[in-house]
N, C-alpha and C positions, 0 to 999 in steps of 0.2 A: 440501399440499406447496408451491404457489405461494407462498401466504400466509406461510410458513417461509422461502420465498426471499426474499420481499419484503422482511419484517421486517429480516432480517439483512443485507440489501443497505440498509435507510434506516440502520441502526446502523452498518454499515462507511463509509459516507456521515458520520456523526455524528463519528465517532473521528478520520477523516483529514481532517476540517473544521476539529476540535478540535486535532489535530497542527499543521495549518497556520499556526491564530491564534495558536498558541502562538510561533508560529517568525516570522512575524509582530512579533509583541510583544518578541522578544529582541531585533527589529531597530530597534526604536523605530518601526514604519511608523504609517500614520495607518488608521483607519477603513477608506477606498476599499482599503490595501495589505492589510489584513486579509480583509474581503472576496475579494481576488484571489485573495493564499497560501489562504485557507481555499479556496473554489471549484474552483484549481485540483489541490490538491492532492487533494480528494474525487472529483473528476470527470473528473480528466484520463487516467487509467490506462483507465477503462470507454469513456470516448469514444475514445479511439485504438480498441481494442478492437471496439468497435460499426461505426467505421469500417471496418475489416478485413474486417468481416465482411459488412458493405457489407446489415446492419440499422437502424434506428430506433437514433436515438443514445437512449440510455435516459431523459435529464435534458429531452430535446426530447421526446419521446412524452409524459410525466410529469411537469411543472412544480414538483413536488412538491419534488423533492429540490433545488431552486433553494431553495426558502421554508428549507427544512430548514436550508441548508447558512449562508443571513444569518443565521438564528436562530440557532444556534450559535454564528457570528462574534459575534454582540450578546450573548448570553450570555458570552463568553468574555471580553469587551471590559470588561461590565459588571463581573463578581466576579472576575477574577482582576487583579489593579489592579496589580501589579507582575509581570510575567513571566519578569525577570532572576531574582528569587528563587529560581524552581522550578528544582530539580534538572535539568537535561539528562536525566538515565535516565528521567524521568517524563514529557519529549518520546517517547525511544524506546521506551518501553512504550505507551505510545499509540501509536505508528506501527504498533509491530509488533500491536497487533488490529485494524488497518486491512490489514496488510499482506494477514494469514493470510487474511483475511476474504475478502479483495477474487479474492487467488490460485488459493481455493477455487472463489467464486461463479462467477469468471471464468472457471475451467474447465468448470463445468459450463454456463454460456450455450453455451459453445464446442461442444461436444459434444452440447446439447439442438438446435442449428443445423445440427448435420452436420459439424463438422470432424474432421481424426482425431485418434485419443489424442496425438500429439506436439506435433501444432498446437494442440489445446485448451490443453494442459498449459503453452507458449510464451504464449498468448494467457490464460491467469490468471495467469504469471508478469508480462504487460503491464499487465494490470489494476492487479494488488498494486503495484507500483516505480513505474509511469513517472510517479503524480500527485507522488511526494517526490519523482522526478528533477526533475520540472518545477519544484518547488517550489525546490530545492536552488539549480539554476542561476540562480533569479531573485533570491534571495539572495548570488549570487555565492559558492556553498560546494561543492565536490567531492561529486554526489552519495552516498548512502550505497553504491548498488549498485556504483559506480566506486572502491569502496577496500575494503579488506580486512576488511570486518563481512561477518558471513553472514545475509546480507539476499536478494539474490535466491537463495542456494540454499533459502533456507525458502520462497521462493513455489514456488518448481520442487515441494519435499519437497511441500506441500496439493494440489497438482497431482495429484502422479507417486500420494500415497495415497488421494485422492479414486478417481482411474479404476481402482486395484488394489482398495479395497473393492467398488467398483461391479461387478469382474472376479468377486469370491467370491461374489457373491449376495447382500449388505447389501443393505438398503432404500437409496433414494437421501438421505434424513434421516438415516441414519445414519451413511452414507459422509460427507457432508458435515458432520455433527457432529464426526465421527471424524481428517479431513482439517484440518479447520480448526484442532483441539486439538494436533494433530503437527504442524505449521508453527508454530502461538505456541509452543510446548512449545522447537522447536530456535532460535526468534530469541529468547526470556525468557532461554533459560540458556546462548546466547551473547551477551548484554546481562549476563546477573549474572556470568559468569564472564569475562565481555572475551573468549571465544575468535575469533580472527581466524583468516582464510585467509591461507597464505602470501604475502608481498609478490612480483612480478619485479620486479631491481631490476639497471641495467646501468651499473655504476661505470664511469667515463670516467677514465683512466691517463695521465695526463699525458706526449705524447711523449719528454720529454726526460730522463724519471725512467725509461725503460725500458733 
């Protein structure tokens, strides 16, 4: 089971490295900027997270996913040579197996430490969002989770079905197989389908038009 954590924790590390350079690259940054967006966008969600919970930040215990995270930038740098080209939904399709991944795993650190169902479930939805928040703002872009994509309710949904399988009696592999599939499942087909959350939106009336 460890080894199943593990794996899937350097792959949601891979995906949201890959999301970053890519985002990165639209910006025309240099080498060092790529690096950063990748870095932070893979690491920044788990470290707040690890914070919290006031354990071993993960990438500090494990040097590992540092190496992971240049390699990726270098690879991404290397073969994708134009990154204006690629499609934006093939940004967000990346993001979102980053997202599920992350919202999942991060639930269940949460919960393997002791926190409750609510605070677990709050703390994978940190996990999943806050590294594209990070990313978003250093870009100077409205992150995704602050506009009308349903972006953090799908880290909530891996969360909320993560500790409800765990509730029926699934194995914990399969709760997290199961959790991860239903948060990509609800951010993939509101990416294909563009479904938004309502906007609040408070029109200003001009006093003298009243």
């Amino acid at each position: 089971m460890l080894e199943l954590l593990y794996w899937l924790d350097l792959f949601g590390v891979i995906v949201f490295a890959f999301s970053g350079a890519l985002m990165a690259g639209r910006y025309q940054l240099d080498p060092f900027g790529v690096a950063v967006l990748s870095a932070v966008t893979a690491i920044g969600g788990g470290t707040i997270r690890d914070v919290i919970l006031q354990t071993p930040v993960f990438w500090v215990k494990n040097p590992i996913y540092l190496y992971v995270i240049l390699a990726t930038a270098a690879l991404t740098i290397i073969f994708i040579r134009c990154p204006k080209r690629i499609p934006k939904r093939f940004l967000l399709v990346s993001d979102a197996f980053g997202l599920a991944l992350f919202a999942v795993l991060g639930t269940e650190k949460a919960l393997t430490l002791g926190a409750a169902v609510p605070v677990a479930i709050l703390l994978g939805m940190v996990t999943g969002v806050a590294g594209g928040m990070i990313r978003d703002v250093l870009c100077n872009v409205i992150p995704m989770i602050l506009r009308q994509e349903i972006y953090a309710t799908a880290a909530i949904l891996g969360g909320v079905l993560f500790t409800f399988l765990l509730y029926l009696g699934l194995p914990e592999h399969i709760a997290i197989i199961g959790a991860i599939l239903g948060a990509l499942a609800l951010r993939l087909a509101a990416i294909y389908w563009r479904v938004t959350l309502p906007a609040f939106e408070i029109i200003d009336h001009d006093e003298s038009n009243k």
